[in-house]
C-alpha positions in Angstrom: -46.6 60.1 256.0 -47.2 62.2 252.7 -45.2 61.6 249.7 -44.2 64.2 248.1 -43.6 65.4 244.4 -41.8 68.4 242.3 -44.0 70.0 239.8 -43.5 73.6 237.7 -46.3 75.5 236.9 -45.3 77.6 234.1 -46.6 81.3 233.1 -48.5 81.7 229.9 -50.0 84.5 227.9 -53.5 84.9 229.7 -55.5 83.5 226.8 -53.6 80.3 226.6 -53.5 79.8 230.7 -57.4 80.0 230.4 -57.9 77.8 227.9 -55.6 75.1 229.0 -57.5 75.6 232.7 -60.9 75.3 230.6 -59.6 72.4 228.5 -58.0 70.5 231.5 -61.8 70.9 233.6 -63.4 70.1 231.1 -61.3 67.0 229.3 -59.6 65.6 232.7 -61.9 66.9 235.1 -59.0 68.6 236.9 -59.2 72.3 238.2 -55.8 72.7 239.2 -53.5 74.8 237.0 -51.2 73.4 234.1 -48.3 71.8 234.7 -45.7 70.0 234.4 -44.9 66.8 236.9 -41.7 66.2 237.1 -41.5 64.0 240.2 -44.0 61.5 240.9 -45.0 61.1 244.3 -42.6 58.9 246.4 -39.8 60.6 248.2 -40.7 60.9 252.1 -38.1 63.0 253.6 -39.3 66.5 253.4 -36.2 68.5 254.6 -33.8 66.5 252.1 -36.0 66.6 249.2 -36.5 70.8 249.5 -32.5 71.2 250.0 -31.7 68.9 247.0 -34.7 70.9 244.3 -33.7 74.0 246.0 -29.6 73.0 245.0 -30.6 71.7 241.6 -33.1 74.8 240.6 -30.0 77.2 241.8 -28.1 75.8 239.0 -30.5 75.0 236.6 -31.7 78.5 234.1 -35.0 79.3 233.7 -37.1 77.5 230.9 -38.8 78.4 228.0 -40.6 76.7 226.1 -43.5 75.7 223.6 -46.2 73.3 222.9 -47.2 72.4 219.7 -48.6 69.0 219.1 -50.9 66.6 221.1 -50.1 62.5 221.2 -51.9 59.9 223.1 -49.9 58.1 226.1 -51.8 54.9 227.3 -52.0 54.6 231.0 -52.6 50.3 230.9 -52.8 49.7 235.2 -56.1 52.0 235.0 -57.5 51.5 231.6 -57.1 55.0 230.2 -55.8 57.1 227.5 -54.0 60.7 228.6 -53.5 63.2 225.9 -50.8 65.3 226.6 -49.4 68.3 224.8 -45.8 68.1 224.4 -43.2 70.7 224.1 -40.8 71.3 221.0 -39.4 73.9 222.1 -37.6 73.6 225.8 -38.1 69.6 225.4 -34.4 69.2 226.4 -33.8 71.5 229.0 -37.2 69.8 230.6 -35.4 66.2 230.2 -32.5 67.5 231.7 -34.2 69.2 234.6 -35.5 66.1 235.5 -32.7 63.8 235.5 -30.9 66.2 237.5 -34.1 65.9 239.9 -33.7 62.0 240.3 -30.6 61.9 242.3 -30.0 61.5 245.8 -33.1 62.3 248.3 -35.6 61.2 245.2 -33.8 58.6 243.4 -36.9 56.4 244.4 -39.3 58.2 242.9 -37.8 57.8 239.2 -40.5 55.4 236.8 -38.8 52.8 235.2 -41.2 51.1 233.5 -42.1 54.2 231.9 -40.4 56.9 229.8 -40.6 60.8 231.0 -42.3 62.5 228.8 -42.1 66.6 229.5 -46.3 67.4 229.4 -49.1 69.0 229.9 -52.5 66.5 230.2 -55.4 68.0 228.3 -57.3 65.0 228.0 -58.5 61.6 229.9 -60.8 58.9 228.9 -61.4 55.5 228.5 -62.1 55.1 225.4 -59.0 54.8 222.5 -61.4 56.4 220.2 -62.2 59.7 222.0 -58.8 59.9 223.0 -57.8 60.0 219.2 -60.8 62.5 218.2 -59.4 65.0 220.9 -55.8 65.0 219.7 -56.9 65.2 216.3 -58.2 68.4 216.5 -55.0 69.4 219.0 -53.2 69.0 215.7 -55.6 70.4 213.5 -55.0 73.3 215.0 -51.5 75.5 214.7 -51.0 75.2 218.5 -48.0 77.5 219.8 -48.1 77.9 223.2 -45.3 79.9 224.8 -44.7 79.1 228.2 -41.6 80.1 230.9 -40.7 77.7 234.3 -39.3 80.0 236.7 -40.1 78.0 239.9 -40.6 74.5 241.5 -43.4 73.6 243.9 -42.3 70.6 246.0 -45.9 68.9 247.1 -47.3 66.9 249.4 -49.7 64.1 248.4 -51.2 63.5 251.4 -55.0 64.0 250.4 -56.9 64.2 246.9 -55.4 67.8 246.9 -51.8 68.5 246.8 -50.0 70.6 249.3 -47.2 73.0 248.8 -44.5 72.6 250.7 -41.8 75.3 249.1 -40.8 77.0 246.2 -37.7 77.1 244.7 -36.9 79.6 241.7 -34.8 78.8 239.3 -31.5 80.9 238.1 -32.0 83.9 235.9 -30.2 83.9 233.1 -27.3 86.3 233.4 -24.0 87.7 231.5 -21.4 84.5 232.5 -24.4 81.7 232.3 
């Protein structure tokens, strides 16, 4: 049995999806595309868990939202430090998305010995130091990256590559919302 996950990969302008790809192969040594997790692998029940995202993302307007600063989030278990850039912009409405996610059918999967942070990961290393080098020049910089969550992907983690099970778009924003 696969557990599976909820993630939203969000559009950006082309030259900030390629160089958060480029950044994220070459700092984490991952080639999928940026994202955002926001449920962790654990929920089992496949039919449940697609109903209850599809329900939620029916109700739930489309994001936008921006990243502008890097921080450093230890990961103890495995002896690494992630650096993540965070969202100012559309932090909230992330937060909220999720909370909304951890009811019912994946009530499970909710971390409670750590806070959710709303991410992207553009860095992994062992090493403290590096870790603080790379998000030093993050916030050197005068990062604003635009992005918009339209859809959720429920996954299966079943293998070193995730599976997609469904999409599930989330409401436009109209005249009454």
């Amino acid at each position: 049995m696969s557990a599976l996950e909820v993630v939203a990969k969000p559009d950006f302008a082309r030259a900030d999806h390629e160089w958060l790809t480029q950044l994220r192969e070459t700092r984490t040594h991952s080639r999928g595309v940026p994202s955002f997790t926001l449920v962790f692998p654990g929920a089992e029940v496949v039919t449940d868990v697609i109903r209850h995202v599809e329900t939620i993302c029916s109700t739930t307007p489309r994001i936008r939202f921006c990243l502008r600063s890097a921080m450093i989030v230890p990961e103890h278990k495995m002896g690494l430090f992630h650096v993540f850039l965070v969202p100012d912009e559309g932090f909230g409405a992330i937060i909220r998305l999720h909370d909304r996610l951890h009811v019912g059918p994946m009530a499970c999967c909710l971390r409670l010995d750590t806070p959710y942070i709303p991410h992207v990961t553009v860095a992994t290393t062992r090493e403290y130091d590096e870790a603080r080098r790379i998000m030093g020049s993050l916030n050197a910089k005068d990062l604003a990256i635009v992005g918009d969550i339209e859809e959720l992907e429920v996954q299966a983690r079943d293998s070193a590559e995730p599976r997609r099970l469904a999409r599930a778009p989330l409401a436009r924003a109209g005249f009454f919302h």
